[in-house]
C-alpha positions in Angstrom: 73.5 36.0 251.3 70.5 34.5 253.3 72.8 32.3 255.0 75.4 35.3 256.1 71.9 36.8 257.8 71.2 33.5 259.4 74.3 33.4 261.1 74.3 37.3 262.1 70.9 37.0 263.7 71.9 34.0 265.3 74.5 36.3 266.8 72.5 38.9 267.8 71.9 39.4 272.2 68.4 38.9 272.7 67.0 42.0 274.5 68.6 45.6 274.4 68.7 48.6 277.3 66.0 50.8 276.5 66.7 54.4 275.5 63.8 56.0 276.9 61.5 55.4 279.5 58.4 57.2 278.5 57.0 58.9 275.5 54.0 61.0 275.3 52.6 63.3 272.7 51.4 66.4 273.5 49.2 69.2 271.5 48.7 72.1 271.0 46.3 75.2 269.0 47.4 77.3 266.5 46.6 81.1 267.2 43.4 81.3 264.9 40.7 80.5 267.1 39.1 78.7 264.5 39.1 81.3 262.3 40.6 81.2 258.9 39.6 83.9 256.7 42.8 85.4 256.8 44.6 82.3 255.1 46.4 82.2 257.9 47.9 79.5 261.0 50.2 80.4 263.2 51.3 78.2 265.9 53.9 78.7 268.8 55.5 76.2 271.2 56.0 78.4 273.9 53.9 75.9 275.9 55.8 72.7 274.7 59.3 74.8 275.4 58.5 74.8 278.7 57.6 71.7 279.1 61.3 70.7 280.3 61.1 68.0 278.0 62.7 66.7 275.1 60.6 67.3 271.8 61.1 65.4 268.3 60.5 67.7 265.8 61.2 65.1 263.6 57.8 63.3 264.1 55.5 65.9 264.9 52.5 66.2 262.7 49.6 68.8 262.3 46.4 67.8 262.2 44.3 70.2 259.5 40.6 70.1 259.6 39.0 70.2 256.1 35.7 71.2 255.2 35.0 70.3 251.2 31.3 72.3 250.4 29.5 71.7 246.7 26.6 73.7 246.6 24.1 74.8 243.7 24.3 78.9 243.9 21.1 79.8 241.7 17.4 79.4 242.0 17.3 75.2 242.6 14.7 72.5 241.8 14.4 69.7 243.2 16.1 68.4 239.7 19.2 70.7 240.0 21.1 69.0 243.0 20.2 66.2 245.0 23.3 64.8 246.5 21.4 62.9 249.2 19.3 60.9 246.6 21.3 57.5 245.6 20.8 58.1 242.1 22.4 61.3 242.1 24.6 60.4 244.8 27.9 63.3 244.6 30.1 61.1 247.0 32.4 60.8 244.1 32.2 64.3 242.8 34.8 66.3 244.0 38.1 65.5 245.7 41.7 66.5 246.5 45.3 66.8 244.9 47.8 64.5 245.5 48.3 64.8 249.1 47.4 67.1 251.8 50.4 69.3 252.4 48.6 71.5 248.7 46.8 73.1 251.5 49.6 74.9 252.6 51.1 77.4 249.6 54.0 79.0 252.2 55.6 78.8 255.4 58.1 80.9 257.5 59.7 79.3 261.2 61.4 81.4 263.5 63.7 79.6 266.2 64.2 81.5 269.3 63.4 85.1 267.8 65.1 84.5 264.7 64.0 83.3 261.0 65.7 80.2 259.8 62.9 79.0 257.1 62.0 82.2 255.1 58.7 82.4 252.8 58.9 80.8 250.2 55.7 80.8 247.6 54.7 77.3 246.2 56.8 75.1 248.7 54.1 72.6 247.9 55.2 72.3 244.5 58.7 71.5 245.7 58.0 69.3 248.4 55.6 67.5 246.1 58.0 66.6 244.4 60.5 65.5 247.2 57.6 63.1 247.9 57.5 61.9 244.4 61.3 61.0 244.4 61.3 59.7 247.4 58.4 57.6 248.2 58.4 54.2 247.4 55.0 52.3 246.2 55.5 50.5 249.5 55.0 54.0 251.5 52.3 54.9 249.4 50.6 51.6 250.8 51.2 52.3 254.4 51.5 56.3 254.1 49.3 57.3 251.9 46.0 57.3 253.8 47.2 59.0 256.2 49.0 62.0 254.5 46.3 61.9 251.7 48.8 61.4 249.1 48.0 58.9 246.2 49.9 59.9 242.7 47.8 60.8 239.6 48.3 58.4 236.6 50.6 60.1 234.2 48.5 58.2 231.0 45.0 59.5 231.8 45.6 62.9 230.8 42.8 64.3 227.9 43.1 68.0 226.3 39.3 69.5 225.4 39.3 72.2 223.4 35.6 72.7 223.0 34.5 76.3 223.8 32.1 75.1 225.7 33.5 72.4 227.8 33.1 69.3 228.0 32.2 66.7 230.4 35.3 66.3 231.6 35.9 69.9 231.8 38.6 72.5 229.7 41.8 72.5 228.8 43.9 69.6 230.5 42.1 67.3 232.3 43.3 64.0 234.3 40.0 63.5 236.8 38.6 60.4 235.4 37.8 58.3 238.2 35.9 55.1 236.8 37.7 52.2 235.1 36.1 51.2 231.9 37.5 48.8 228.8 39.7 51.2 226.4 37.7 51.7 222.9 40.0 50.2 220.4 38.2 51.2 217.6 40.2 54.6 217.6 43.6 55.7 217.4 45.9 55.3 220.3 44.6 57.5 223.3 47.0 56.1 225.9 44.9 55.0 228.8 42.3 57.8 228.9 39.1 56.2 229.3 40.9 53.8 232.1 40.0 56.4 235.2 43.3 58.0 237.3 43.7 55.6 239.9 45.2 58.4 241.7 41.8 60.5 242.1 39.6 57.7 242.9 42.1 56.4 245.6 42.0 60.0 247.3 38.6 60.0 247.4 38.3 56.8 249.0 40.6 58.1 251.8 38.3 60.6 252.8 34.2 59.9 251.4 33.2 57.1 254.2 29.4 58.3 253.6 27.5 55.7 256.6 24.7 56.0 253.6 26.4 53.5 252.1 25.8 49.8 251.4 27.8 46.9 252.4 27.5 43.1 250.6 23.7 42.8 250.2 22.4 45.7 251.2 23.2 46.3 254.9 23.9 49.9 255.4 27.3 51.0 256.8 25.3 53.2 259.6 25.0 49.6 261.1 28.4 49.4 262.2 29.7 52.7 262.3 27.6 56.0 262.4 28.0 59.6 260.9 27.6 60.9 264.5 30.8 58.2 265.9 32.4 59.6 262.8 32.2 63.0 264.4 33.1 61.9 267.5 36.1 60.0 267.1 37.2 63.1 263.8 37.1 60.2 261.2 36.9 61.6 257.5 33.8 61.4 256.6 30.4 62.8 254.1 28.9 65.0 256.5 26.1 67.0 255.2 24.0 66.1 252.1 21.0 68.3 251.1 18.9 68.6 248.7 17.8 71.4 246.9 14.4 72.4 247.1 13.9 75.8 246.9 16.0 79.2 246.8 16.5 79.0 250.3 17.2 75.3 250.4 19.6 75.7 247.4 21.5 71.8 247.5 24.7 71.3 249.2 27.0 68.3 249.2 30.0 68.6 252.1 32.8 66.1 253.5 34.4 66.5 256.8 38.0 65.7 256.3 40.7 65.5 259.3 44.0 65.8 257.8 47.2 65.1 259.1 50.7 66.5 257.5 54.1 65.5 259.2 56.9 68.3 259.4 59.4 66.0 257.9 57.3 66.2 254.5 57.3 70.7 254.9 60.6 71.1 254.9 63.7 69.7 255.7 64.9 71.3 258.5 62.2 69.4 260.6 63.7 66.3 259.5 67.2 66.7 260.6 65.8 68.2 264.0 67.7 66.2 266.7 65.5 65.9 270.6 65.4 69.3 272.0 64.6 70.6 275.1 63.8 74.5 275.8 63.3 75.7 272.3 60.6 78.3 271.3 59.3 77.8 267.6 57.1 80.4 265.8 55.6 78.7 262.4 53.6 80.8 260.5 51.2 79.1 257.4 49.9 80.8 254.6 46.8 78.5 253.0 45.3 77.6 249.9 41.2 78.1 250.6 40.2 78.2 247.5 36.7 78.7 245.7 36.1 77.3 242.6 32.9 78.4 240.3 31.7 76.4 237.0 28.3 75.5 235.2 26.8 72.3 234.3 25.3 71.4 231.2 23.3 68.5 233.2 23.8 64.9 234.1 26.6 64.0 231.7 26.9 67.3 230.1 29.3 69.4 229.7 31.5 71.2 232.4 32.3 74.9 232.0 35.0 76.7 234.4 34.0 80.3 235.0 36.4 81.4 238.1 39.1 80.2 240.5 39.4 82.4 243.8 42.7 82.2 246.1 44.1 84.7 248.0 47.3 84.0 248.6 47.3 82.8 244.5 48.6 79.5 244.8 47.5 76.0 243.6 43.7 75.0 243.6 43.9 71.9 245.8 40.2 70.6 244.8 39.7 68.6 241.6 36.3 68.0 240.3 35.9 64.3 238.9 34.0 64.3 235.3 31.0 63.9 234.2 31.7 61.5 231.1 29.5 58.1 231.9 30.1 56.1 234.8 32.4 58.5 236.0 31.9 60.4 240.0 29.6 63.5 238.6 28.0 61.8 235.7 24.6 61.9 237.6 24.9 64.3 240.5 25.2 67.9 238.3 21.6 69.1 237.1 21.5 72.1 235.0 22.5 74.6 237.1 25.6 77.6 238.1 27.7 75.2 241.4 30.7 76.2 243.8 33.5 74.0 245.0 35.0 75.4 248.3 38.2 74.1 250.0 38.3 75.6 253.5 40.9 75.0 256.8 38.8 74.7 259.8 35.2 74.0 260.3 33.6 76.7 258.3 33.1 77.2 254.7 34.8 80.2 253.7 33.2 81.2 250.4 30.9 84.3 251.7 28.2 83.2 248.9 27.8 79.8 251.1 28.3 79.8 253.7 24.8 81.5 254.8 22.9 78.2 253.9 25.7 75.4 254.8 26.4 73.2 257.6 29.6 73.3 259.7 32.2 70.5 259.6 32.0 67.6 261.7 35.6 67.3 262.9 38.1 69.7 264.5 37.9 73.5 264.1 41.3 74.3 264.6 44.6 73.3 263.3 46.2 71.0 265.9 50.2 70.5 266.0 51.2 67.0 267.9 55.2 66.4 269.1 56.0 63.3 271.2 58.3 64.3 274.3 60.8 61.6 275.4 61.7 61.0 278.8 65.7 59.6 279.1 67.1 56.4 280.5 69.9 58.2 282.8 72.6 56.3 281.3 71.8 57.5 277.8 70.8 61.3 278.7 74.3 61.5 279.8 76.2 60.0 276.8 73.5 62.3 274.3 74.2 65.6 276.4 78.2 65.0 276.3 78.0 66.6 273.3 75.3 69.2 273.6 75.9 71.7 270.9 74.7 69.8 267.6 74.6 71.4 264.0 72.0 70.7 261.8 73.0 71.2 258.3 69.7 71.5 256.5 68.3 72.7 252.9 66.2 75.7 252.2 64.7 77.1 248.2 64.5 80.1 246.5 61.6 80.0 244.1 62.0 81.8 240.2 60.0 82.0 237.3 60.5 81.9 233.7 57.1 83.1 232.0 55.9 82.7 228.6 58.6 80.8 226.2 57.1 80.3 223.0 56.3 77.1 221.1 59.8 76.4 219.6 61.6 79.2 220.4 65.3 79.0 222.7 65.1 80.3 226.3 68.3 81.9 227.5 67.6 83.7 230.9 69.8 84.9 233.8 67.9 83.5 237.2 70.2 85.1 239.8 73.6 86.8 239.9 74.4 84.9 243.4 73.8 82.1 245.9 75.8 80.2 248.0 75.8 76.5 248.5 73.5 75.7 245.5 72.7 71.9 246.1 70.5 71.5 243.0 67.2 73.0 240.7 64.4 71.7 239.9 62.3 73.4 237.2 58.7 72.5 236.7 57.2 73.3 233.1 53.5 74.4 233.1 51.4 75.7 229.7 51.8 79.5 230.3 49.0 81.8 231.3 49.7 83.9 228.6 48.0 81.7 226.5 44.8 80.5 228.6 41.5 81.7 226.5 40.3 80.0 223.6 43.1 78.1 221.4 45.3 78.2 224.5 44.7 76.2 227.5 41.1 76.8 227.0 40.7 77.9 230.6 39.5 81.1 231.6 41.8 84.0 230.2 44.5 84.9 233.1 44.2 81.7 235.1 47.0 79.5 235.5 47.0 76.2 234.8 47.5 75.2 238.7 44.1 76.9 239.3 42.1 74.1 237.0 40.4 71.3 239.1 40.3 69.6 236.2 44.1 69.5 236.0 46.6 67.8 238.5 49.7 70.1 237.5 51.4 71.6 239.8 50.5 69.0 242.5 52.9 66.3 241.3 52.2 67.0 238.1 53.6 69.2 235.0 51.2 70.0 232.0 51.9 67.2 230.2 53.8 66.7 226.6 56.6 69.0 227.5 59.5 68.7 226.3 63.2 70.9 226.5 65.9 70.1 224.0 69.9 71.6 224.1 68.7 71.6 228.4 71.2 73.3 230.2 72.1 75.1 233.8 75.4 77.7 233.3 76.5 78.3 237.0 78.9 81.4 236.9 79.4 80.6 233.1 80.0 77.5 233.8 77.7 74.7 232.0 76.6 72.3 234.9 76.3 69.5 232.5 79.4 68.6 230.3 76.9 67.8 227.1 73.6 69.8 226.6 71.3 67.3 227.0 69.2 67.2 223.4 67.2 63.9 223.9 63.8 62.8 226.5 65.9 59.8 227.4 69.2 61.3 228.3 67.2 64.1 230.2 65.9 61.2 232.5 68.5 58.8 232.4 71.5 61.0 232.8 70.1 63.9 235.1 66.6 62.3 236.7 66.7 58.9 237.5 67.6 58.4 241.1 66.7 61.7 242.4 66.1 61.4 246.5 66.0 57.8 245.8 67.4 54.8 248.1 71.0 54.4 247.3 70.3 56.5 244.1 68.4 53.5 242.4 71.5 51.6 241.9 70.4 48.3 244.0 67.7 46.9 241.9 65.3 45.1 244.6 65.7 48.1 246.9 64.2 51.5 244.8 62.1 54.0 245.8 60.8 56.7 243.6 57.4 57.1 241.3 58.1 58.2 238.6 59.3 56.4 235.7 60.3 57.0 232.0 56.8 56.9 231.0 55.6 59.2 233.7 58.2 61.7 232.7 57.8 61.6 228.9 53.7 62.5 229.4 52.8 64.2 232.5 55.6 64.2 234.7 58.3 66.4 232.6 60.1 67.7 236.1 63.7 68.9 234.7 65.9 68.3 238.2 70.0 68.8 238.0 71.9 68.2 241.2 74.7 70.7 241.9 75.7 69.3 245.1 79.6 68.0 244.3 81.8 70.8 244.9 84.7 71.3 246.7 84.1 72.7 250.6 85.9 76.2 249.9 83.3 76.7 246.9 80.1 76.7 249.1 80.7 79.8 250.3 81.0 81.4 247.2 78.0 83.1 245.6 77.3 82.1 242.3 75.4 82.6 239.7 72.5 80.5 237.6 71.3 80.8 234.0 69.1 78.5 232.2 69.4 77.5 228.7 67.4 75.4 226.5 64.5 74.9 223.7 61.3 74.5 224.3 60.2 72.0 221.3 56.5 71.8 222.6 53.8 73.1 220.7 52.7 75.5 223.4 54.2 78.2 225.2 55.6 77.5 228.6 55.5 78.9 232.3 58.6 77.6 234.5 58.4 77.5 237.7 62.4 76.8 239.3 63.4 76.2 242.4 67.3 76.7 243.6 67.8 74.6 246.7 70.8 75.4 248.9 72.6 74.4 251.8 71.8 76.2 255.4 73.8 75.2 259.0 72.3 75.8 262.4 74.0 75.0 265.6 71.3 74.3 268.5 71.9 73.4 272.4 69.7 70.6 273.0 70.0 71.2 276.4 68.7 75.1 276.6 67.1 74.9 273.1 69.0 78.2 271.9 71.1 78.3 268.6 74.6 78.7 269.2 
């Protein structure tokens, strides 16, 4: 083989005509003004669409500021919280979900006055897991500090059932973020006292603190600044206070400048072809979230009281534990704290934001597109044909609520949709069960909500498991034997998904998520519909889902139905045909 690619390189003409003779990216606002209490972004192109340019969709990113605020909210000591003390240090404390894009719980894109990517709740849950499939550890090298995105460890995963917390928190909790030697003294525990590589990688992405030492002792501020961090919109620990007095209650906040490519919302921005002349509306609903819980004191216990999100979509913070030489061991005195997740430079939780700094990045949500500028010759061969369909995928989002522990699930999802190209359903303990002897979080909050918990952010709850598994489209069962076993779940139905020629090449695989990762906290149930004869797409049809949940806890599912959508654009003009 290497000596057919010796020959064909040998082969090759050295030096090809260039395409394009200039590129240059261009920005633009959202609508906001930096102002994000409504959950809200909404950006136009009506400046880039008349630009007379062509635009790649296809690579454009948005650049999201963050602001991530801990703060003490009762009477403080100078004991309570003292994040800018090194031996109570809170750099490690709190951090973020698997990759950026939780941020953003909806979206809706209208092209040229009309809609062609309706709202959809929870599209982070779905493209979450496009990323999962998808990615290969290689893109998570090269990708993942820049999007954020770092997966949890599937084998870290502990259940507390303590009323009163524990150190790592309630319920399910994967937010270990310190490796220490397993205890083998005690029965198997998988590999929970090994820290989620996941969480601690995150957090390096974003916690530069110029505080810091280097080697012996030389501080980071030596060679790059908090200020030139703020100058320049690096990621970085902004603000660290000390609490002193009622006034001066302790705050701990990173400045985070966060960029999330198009490609990775949906997938119509990946199939975009150059345009020139088209007007875009995109309209984000976002995941600020506040989350409220009580420390028992350095190394105690953690105790959740209440998640607030408006729009009612994941909790993109996670809070690391407290268990020893873990990131909030030391940093949590006895005392009632707030995590806030905020878009834009202000701290949105109103019982805050009164006493904490602004963030040192960006205030607004940027959008970047590079415009391309044609070699004459090549203009003229792409506009010969200058009506281009894009044939694109959109979801429809279900749920299934409440299956029991054992008990067969046999529900209708919809009488009709065309074009189904496949369904993914994500299991999640149900919320009907949270409260003592449940999930043990707070009753009515779903499991998404924990920051304890990574589920829903690449991540199921974990130990679930479906037997007889089965999708009956228009009474029809979509797999010729009901799958019964874990194995032929993944083997059969899972393995491969979005992957690089479908896994089948060994030495060139993409994908994360392996049999282990499925069998503990990765139990995504995915069935692709897609081969069908081209007069069926058309034909609305109907989905039911079947199965037994064999778990030994009740069970949310969240599904989503992706199908098929075509567009026809002029490139030239920019309107849809």
């Amino acid at each position: 083989m290497c000596d057919k690619l010796v020959f064909d390189l040998s082969q090759e003409v050295e030096g090809s005509p260039s395409v394009f003779v200039k590129r240059d990216w261009l920005n633009i606002l959202d609508n906001q003004n930096a102002n994000y209490n409504s959950n809200q972004s909404v950006i136009d192109t009506s400046q880039l669409s008349n630009s007379n340019k062509f635009m790649s969709y296809r690579e454009a990113y948005l650049s999201v500021p963050l602001l991530l605020t801990v703060a003490s909210t009762t009477l403080a000591t100078a004991t309570n919280f003292a994040p800018a003390s090194n031996a109570t240090s809170a750099d490690n404390s709190v951090g973020l979900k698997n990759w950026f894009g939780q941020m953003i719980h909806s979206l809706t894109l209208d092209y040229n006055g009309t809609t062609i990517i309706q709202q959809t709740p929870w599209c982070n849950m779905w493209n979450t897991f496009k990323l999962m499939t998808s990615f290969s550890w290689n893109d998570v090298e090269s990708q993942g500090a820049t999007i954020g995105f770092f997966p949890d460890d599937p084998t870290t995963f502990e259940f507390n059932t303590l009323a009163g917390g524990s150190a790592s928190g309630v319920g399910v909790c994967n937010n270990t973020n310190h490796f220490k030697t397993p205890n083998l003294t005690i029965f198997s525990h998988y590999n929970r006292q090994s820290g989620n590589t996941g969480l601690r990688r995150r957090q390096m992405y974003i916690n530069y603190d110029a505080d810091a030492t280097s080697g012996t002792g030389t501080l980071y501020s030596s060679m790059l600044t908090a200020t030139a961090c703020s100058q320049v919109w690096k990621s970085y620990v902004s603000s660290k206070v000390n609490g002193l007095n009622a006034t001066n209650q302790g705050s701990f906040q990173i400045s985070v400048m966060a960029t999330i490519y198009l490609k990775h919302l949906h997938s119509f921005f990946a199939l975009c072809p150059l345009l020139k002349g088209a007007y875009m509306k995109m309209t984000l609903n976002l995941n600020n979230t506040s989350t409220k819980f009580v420390s028992a004191g350095a190394g105690g216990a953690i105790t959740l009281a209440s998640v607030s999100n408006a729009v009612g979509g994941v909790n993109p913070g996670m809070i690391a534990s407290a268990v020893a030489d873990n990131g909030s061991s030391n940093c949590f005195g006895i005392n009632d704290y707030t995590y806030n997740v905020s878009v834009g430079g202000k701290c949105l939780d109103p019982t805050l934001a009164g006493f904490v700094a602004t963030g040192g990045v960006a205030q607004s949500i940027y959008l970047y597109v590079p415009s391309y500028t044609f070699n004459p010759v090549f203009e003229m061969s792409y506009l010969s044909s200058p009506v281009k369909s894009i044939k694109y995928t959109d979801i429809y989002q279900y749920q299934v609520l409440n299956v029991p522990a054992g008990q067969n699930m046999n529900n209708l999802i919809t009488n009709g949709i065309a074009d189904i190209k496949s369904i993914l359903v994500v299991p999640f303990y149900s919320t009907a069960s949270s409260g003592a002897g449940g999930t043990e979080l707070p009753a009515g909050m779903p499991v998404y909500q924990s920051p304890f918990d990574p589920a829903g952010c690449g991540a199921t709850s974990p130990l679930i498991q479906l037997t007889n598994f089965n999708i009956v489209v228009s009474g029809q069962n979509a797999i010729y034997n009901t799958q019964r076993y874990s194995y032929e779940e993944f083997n059969n139905q899972f393995y491969g998904v979005n992957a690089v020629n479908g896994n089948m090449t060994d030495g060139l695989a993409s994908g994360l998520i392996n049999r282990s990762g499925f069998d503990l906290e990765q139990s995504f149930y995915y069935l692709d519909l897609s081969r069908m004869l081209p007069v069926e797409q058309s034909v609305p049809k109907s989905v039911q889902i079947v199965g037994q949940n064999v778990g030994a806890k009740p069970l949310d599912l969240w599904i989503f139905i992706e199908y098929g959508v075509q567009v026809d654009l002029d490139i030239l003009t920019g309107v849809r045909v």
